[in-house]
C-alpha positions, 0 to 999 in steps of 0.5 A, spaced: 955 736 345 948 735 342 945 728 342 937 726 340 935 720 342 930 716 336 926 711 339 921 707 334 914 703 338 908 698 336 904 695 341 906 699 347 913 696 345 921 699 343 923 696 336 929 700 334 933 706 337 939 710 336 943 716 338 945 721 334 951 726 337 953 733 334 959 737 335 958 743 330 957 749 332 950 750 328 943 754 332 940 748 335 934 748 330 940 746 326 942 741 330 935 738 330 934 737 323 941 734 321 939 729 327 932 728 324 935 728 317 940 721 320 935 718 323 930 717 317 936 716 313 937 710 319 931 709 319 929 708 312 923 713 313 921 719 309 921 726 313 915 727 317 911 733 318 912 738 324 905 740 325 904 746 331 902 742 336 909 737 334 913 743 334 910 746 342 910 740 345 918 739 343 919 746 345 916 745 352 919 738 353 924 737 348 921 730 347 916 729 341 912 724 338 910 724 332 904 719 328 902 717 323 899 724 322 905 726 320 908 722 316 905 722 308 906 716 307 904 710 311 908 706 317 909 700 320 909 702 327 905 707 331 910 713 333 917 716 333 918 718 339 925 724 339 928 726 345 933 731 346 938 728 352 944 732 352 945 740 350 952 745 350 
């Protein structure tokens, strides 16, 4: 079981979460942008950019966050925070 866990914050504050599990048996890389893809989707937020310092920093702590740097469009809140809490 994969399982991503979206969190979005202002103000040093939660606002919303969620948790998205997946038991295929795709690459992680896969698993990773199906659960980004449900998130925006839940969310209601366009994709946002996966800059090289956002994809060393997930890399060395599975646990990014991105800003307003990486979103096109502008958003209401300061940061999305993934984390991934559960791998196969």
């Amino acid at each position: 079981m994969f399982r991503l866990w979206a969190k979005i914050f202002k103000d040093n504050r939660q606002l919303r979460d969620t948790v998205i599990c997946d038991d295929s048996q795709d690459s992680r890389t896969h698993k990773i942008f199906h659960a980004m893809d449900e998130i925006v989707y839940q969310f209601d937020l366009g994709k946002p950019i996966w800059l090289d310092s956002t994809v060393q920093e997930f890399k060395r702590h599975d646990k990014v966050r991105f800003t307003q740097d990486n979103f096109i469009e502008t958003i209401d809140f300061d940061y999305l925070e993934i984390h991934v809490i559960e791998e196969d």
